[in-house]
PyMOL Python script that loads the backbone (N, CA, C, O; Angstrom):
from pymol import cmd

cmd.read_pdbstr("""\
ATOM      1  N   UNK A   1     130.523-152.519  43.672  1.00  0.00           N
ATOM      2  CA  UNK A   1     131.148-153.291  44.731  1.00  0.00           C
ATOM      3  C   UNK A   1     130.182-154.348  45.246  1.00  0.00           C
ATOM      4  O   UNK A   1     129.081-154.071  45.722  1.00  0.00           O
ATOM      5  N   UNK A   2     130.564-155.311  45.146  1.00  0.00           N
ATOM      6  CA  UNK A   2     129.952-156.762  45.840  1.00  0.00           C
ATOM      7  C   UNK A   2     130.198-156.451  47.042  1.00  0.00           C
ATOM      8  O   UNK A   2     131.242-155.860  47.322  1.00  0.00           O
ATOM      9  N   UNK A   3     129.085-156.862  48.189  1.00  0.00           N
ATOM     10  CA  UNK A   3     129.107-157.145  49.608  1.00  0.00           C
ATOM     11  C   UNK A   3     128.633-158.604  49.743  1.00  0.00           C
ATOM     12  O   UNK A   3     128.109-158.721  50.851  1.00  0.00           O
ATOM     13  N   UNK A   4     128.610-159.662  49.118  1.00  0.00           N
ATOM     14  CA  UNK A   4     127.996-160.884  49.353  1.00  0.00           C
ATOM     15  C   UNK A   4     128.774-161.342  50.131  1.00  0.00           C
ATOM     16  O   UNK A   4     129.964-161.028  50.140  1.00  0.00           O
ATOM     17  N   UNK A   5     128.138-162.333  51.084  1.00  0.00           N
ATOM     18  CA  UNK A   5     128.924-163.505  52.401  1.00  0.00           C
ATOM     19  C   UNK A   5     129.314-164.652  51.846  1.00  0.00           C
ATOM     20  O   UNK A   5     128.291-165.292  51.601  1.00  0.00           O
ATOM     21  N   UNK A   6     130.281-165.256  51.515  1.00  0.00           N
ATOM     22  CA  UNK A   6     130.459-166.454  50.936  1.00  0.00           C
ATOM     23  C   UNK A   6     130.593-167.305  52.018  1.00  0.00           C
ATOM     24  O   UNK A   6     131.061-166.936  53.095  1.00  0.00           O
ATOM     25  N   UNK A   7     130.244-168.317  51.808  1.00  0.00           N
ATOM     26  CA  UNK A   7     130.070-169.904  52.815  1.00  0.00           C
ATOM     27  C   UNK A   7     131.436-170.075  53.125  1.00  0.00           C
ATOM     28  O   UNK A   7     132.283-170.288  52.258  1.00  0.00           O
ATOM     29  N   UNK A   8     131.676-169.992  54.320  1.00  0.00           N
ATOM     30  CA  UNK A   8     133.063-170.324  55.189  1.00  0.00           C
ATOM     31  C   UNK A   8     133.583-171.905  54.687  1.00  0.00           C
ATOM     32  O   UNK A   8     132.706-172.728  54.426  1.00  0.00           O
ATOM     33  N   UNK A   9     134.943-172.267  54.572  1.00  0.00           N
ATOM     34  CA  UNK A   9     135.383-173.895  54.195  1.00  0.00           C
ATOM     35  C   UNK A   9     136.180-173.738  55.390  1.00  0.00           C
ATOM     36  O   UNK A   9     136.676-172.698  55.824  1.00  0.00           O
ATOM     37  N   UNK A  10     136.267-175.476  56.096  1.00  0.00           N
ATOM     38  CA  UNK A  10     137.100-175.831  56.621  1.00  0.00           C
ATOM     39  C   UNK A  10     137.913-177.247  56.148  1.00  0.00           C
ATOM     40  O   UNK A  10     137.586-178.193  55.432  1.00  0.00           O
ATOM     41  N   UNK A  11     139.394-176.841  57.071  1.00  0.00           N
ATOM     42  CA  UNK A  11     140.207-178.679  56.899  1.00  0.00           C
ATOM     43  C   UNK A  11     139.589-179.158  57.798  1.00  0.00           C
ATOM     44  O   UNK A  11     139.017-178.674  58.775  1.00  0.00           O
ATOM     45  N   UNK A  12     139.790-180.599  57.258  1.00  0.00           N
ATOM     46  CA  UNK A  12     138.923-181.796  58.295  1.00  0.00           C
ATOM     47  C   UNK A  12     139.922-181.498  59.555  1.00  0.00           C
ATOM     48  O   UNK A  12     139.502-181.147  60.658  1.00  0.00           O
ATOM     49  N   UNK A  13     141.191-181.673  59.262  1.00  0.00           N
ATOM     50  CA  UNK A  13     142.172-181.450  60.382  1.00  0.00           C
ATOM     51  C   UNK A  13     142.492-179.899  60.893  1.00  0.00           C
ATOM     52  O   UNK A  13     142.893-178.996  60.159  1.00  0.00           O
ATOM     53  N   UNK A  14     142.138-179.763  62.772  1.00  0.00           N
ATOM     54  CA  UNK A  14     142.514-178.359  63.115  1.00  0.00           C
ATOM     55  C   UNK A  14     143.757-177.774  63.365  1.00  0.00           C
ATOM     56  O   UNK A  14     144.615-178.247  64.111  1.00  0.00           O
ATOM     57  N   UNK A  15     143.846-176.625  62.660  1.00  0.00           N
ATOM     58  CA  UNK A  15     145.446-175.880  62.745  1.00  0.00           C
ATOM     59  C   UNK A  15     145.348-175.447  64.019  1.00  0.00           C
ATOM     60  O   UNK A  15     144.365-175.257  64.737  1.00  0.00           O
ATOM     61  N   UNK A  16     146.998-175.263  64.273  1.00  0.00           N
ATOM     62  CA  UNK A  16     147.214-174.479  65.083  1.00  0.00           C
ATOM     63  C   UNK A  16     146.615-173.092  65.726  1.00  0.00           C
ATOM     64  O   UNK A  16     145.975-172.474  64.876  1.00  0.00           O
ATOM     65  N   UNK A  17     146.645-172.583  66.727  1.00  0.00           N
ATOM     66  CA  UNK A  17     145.746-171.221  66.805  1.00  0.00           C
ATOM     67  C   UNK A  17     146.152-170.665  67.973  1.00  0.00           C
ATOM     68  O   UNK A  17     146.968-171.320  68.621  1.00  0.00           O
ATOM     69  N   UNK A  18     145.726-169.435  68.485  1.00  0.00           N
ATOM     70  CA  UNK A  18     146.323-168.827  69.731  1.00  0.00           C
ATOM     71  C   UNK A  18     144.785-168.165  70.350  1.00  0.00           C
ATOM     72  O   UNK A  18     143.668-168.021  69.852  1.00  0.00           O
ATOM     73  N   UNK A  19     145.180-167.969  71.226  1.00  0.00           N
ATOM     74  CA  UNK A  19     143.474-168.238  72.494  1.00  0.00           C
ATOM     75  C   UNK A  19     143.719-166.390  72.764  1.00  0.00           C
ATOM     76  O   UNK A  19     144.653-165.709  73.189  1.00  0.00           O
ATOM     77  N   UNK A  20     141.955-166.022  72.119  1.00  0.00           N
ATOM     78  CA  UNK A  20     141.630-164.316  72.387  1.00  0.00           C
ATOM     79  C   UNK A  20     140.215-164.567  73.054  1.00  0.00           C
ATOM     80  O   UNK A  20     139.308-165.357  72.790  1.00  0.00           O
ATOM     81  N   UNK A  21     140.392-163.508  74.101  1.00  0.00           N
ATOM     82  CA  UNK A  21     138.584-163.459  74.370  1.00  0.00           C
ATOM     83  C   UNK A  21     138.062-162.068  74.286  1.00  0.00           C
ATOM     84  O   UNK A  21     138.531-160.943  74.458  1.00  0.00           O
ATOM     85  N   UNK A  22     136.551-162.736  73.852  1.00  0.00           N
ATOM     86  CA  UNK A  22     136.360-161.074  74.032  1.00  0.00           C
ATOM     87  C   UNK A  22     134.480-161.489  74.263  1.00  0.00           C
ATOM     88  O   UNK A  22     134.040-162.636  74.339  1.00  0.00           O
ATOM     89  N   UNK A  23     133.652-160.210  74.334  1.00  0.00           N
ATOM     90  CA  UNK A  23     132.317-160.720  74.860  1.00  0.00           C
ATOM     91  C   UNK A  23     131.773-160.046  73.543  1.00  0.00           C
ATOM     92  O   UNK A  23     132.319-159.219  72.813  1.00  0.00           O
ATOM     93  N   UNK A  24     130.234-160.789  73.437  1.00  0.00           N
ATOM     94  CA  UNK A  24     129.331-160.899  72.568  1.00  0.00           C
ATOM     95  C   UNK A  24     128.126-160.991  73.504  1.00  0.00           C
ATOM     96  O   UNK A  24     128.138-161.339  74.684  1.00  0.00           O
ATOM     97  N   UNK A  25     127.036-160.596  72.722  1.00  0.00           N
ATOM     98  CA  UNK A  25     125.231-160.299  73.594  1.00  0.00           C
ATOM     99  C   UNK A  25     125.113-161.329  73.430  1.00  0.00           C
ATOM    100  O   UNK A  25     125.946-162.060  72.893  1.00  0.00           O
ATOM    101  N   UNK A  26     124.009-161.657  73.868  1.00  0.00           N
ATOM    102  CA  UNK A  26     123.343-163.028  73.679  1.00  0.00           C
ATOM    103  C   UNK A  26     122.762-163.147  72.488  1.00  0.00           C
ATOM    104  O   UNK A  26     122.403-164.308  72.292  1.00  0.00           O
ATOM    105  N   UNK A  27     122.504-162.359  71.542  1.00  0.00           N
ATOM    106  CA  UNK A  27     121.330-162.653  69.920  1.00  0.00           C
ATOM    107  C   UNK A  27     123.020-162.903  69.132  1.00  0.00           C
ATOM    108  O   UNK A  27     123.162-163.895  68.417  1.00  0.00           O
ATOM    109  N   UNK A  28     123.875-162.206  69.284  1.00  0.00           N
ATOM    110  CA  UNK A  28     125.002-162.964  68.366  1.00  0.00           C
ATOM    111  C   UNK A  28     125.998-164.238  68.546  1.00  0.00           C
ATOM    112  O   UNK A  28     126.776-164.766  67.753  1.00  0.00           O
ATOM    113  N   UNK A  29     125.610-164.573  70.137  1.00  0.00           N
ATOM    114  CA  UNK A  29     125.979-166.175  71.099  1.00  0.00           C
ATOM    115  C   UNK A  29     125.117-166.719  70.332  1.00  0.00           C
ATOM    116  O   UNK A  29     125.625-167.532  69.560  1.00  0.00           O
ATOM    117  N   UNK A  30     123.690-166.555  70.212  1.00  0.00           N
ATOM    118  CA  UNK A  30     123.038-167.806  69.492  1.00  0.00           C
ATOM    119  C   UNK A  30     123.710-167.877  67.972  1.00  0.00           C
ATOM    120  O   UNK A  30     124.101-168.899  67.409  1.00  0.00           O
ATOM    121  N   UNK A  31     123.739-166.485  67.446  1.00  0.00           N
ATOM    122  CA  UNK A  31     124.055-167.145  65.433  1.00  0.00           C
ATOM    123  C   UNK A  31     125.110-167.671  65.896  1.00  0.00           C
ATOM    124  O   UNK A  31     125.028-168.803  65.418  1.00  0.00           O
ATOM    125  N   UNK A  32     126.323-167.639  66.668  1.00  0.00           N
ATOM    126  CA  UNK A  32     127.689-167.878  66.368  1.00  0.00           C
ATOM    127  C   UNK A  32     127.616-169.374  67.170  1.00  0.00           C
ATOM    128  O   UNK A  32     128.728-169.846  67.406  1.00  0.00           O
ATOM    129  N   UNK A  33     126.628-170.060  67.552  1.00  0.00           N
ATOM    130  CA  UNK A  33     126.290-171.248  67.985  1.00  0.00           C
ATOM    131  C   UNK A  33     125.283-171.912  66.742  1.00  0.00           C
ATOM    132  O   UNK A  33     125.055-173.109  66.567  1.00  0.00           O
ATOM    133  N   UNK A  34     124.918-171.103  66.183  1.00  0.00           N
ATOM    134  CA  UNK A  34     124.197-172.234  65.189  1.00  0.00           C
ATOM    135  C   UNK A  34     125.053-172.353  63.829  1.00  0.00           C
ATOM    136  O   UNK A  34     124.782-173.081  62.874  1.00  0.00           O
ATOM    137  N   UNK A  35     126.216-171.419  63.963  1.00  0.00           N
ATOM    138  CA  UNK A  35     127.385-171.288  62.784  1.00  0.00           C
ATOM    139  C   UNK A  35     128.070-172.205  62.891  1.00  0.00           C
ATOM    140  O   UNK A  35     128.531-172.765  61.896  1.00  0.00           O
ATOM    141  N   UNK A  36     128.419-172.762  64.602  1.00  0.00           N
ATOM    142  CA  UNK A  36     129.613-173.626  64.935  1.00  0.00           C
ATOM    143  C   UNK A  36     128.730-175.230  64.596  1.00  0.00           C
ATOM    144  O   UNK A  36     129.087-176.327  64.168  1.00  0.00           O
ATOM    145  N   UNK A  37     127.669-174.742  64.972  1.00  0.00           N
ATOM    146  CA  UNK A  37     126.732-176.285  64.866  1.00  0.00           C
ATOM    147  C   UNK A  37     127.102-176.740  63.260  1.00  0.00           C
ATOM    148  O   UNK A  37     127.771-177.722  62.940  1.00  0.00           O
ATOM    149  N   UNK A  38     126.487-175.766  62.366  1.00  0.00           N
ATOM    150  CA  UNK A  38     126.782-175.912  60.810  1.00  0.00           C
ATOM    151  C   UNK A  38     127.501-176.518  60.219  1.00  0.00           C
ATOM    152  O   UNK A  38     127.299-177.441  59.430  1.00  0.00           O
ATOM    153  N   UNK A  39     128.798-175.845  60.696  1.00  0.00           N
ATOM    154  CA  UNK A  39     129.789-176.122  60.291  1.00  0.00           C
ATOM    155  C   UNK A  39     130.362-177.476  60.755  1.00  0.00           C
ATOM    156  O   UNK A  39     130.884-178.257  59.960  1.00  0.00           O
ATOM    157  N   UNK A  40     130.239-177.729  62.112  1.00  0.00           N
ATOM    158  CA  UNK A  40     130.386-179.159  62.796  1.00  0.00           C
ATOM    159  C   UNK A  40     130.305-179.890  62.045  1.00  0.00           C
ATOM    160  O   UNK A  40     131.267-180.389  61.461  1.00  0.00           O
ATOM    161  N   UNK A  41     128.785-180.230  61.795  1.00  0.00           N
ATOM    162  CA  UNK A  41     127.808-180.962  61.171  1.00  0.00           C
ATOM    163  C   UNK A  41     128.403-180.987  59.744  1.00  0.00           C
ATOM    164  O   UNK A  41     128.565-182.033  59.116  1.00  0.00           O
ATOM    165  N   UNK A  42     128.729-179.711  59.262  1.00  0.00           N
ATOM    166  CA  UNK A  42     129.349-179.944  57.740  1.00  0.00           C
ATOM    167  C   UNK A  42     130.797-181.008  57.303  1.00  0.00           C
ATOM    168  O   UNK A  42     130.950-181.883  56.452  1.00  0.00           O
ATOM    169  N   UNK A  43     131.787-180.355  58.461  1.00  0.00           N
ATOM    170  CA  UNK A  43     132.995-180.884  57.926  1.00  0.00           C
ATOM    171  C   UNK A  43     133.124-182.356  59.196  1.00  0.00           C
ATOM    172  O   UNK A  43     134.199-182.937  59.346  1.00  0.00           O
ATOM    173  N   UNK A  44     132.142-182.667  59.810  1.00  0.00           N
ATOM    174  CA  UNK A  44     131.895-183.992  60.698  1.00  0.00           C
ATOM    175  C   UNK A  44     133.248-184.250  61.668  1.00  0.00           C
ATOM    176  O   UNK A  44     133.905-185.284  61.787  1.00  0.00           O
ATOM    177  N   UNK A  45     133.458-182.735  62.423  1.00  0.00           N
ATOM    178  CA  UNK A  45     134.505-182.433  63.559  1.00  0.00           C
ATOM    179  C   UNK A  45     133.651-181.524  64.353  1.00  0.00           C
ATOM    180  O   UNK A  45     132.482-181.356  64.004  1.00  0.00           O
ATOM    181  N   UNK A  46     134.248-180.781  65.640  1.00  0.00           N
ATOM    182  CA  UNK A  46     133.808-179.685  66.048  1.00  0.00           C
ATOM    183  C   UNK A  46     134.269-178.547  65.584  1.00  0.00           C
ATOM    184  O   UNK A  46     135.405-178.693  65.132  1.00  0.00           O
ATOM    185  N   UNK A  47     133.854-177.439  65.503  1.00  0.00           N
ATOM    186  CA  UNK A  47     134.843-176.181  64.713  1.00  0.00           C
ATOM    187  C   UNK A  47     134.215-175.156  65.909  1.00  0.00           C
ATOM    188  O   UNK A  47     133.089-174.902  66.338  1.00  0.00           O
ATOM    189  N   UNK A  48     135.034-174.896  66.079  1.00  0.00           N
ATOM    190  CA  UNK A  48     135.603-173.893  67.318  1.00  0.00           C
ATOM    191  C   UNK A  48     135.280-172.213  66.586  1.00  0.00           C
ATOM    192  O   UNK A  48     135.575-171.742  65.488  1.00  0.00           O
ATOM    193  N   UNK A  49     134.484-171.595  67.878  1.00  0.00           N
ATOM    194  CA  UNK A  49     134.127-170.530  67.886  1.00  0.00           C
ATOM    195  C   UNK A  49     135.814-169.233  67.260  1.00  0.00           C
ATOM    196  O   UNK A  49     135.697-168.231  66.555  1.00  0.00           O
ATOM    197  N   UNK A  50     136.837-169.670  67.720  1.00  0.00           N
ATOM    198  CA  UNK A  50     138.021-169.207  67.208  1.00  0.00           C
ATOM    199  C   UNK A  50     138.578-169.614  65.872  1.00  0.00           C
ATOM    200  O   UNK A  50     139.538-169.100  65.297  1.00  0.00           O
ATOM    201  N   UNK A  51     137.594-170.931  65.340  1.00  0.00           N
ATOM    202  CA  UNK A  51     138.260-170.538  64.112  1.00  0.00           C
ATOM    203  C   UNK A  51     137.184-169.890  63.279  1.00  0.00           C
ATOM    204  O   UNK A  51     137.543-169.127  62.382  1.00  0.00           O
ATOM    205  N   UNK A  52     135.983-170.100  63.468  1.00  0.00           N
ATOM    206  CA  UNK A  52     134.800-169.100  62.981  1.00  0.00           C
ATOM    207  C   UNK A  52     135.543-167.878  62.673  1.00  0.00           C
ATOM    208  O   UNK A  52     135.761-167.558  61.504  1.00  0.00           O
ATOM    209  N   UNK A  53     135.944-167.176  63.673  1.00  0.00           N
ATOM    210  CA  UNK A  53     136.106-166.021  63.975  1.00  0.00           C
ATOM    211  C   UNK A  53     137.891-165.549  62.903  1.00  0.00           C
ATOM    212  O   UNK A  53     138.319-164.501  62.421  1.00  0.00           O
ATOM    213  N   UNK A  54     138.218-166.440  62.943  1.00  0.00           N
ATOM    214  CA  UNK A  54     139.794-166.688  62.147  1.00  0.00           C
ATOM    215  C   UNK A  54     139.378-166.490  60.365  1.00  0.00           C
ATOM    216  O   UNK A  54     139.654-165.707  59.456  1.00  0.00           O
ATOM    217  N   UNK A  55     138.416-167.935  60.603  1.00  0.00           N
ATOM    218  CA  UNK A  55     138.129-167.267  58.885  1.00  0.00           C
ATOM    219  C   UNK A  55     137.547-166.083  58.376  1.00  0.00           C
ATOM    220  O   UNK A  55     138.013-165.498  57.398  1.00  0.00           O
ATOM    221  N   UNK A  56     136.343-165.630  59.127  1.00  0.00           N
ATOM    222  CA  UNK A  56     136.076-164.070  59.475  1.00  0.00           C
ATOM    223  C   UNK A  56     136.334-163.071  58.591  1.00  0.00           C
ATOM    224  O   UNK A  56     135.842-162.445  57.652  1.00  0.00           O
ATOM    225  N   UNK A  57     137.572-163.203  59.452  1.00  0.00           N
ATOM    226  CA  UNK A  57     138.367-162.238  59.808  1.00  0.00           C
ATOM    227  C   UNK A  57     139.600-162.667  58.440  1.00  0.00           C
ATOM    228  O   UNK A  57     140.126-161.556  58.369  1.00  0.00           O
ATOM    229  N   UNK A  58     140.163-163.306  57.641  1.00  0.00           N
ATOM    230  CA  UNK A  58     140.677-163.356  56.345  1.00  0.00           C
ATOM    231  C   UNK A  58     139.537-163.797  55.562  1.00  0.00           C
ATOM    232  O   UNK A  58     140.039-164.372  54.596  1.00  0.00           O
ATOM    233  N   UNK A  59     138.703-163.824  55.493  1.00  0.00           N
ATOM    234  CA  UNK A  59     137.581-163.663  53.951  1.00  0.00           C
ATOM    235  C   UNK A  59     137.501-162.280  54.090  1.00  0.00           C
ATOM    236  O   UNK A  59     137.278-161.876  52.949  1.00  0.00           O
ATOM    237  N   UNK A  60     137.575-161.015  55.091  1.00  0.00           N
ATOM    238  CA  UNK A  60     137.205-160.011  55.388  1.00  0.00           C
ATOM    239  C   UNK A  60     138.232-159.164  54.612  1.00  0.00           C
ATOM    240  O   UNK A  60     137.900-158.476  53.646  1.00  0.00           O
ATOM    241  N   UNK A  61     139.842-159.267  55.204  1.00  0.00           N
ATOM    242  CA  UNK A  61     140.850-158.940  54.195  1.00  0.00           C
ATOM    243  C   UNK A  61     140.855-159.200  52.955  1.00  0.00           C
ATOM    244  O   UNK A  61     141.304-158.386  52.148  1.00  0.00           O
ATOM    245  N   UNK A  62     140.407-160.260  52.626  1.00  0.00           N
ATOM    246  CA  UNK A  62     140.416-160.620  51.135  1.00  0.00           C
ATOM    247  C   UNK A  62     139.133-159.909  50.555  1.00  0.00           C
ATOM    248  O   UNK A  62     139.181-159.972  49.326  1.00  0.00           O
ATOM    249  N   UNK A  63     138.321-159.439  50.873  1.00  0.00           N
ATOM    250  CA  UNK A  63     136.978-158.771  50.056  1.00  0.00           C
ATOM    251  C   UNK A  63     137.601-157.338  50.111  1.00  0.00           C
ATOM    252  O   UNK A  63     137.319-156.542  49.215  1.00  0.00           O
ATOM    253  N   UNK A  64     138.341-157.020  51.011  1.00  0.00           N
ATOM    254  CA  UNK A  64     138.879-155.344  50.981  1.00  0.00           C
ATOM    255  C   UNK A  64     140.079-155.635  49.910  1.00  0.00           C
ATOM    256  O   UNK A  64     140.217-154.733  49.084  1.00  0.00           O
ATOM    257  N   UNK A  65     140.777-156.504  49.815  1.00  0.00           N
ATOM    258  CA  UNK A  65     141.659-156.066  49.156  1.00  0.00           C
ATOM    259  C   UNK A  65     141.233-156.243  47.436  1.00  0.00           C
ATOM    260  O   UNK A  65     141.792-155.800  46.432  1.00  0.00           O
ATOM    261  N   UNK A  66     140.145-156.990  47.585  1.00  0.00           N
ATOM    262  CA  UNK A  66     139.342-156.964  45.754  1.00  0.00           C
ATOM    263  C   UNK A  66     138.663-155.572  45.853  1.00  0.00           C
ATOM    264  O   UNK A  66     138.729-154.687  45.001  1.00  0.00           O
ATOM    265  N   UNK A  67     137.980-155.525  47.067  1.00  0.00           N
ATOM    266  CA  UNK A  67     137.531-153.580  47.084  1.00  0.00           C
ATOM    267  C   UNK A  67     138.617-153.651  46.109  1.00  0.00           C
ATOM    268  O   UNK A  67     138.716-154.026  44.941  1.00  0.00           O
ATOM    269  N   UNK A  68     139.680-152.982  47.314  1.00  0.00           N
ATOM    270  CA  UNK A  68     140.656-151.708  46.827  1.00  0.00           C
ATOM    271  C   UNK A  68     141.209-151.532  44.993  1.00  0.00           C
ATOM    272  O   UNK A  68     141.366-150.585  44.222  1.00  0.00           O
ATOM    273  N   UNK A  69     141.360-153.022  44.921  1.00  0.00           N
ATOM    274  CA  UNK A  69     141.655-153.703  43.245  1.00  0.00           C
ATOM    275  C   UNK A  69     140.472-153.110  42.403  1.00  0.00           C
ATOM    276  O   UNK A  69     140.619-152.275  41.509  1.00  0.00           O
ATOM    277  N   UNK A  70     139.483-153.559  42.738  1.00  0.00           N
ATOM    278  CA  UNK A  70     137.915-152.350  41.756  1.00  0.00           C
ATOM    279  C   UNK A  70     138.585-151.092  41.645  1.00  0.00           C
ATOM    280  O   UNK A  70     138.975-150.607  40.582  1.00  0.00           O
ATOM    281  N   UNK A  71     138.723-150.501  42.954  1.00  0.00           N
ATOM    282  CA  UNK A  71     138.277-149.332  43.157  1.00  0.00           C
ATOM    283  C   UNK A  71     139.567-148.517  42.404  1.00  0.00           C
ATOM    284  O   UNK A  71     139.303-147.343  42.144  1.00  0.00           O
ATOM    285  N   UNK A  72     140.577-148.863  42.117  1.00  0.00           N
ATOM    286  CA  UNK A  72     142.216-148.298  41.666  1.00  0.00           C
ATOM    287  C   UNK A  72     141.524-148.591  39.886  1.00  0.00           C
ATOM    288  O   UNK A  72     141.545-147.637  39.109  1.00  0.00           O
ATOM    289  N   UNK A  73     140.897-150.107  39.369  1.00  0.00           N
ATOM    290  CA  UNK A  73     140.442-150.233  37.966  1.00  0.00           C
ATOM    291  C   UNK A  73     139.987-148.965  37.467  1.00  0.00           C
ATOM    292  O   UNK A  73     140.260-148.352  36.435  1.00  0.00           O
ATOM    293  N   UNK A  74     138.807-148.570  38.981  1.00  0.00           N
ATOM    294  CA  UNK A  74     137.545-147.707  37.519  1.00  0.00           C
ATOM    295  C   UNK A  74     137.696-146.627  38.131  1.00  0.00           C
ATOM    296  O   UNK A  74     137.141-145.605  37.725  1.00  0.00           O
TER     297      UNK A  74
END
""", "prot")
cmd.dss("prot")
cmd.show_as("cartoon", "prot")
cmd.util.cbc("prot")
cmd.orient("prot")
């Protein structure tokens, strides 16, 4: 089983989205501020701590569901 992080993509243009809060310490406020910076800087927009968290959260489903696909193969 692969656990590797693959590099998040964004559209230049932002989708739609719906507004969650929730709290984080301060040592994961800074990565998730130098993620949003990154990414800014990458796709030359701002990218929002919610969609960070959006892609996340489906690259996350998608690595479980190749799990589960291995794991039924062998």
């Amino acid at each position: 089983m692969k656990n590797l992080m693959n590099k998040l993509s964004f559209n230049k243009k932002k989708q739609n989205t719906q507004g969650v809060q929730f709290r984080i310490d301060p040592k994961t406020n800074q990565n998730l501020t130098v993620l949003r910076n990154y990414y800014s800087a990458e796709t030359g927009r701002k990218i929002t701590t919610g969609e960070i968290c959006k892609k996340l959260i489906n690259q996350h489903i998608e690595n479980l569901k190749l799990q589960t696909i291995e794991k039924d193969v062998l």
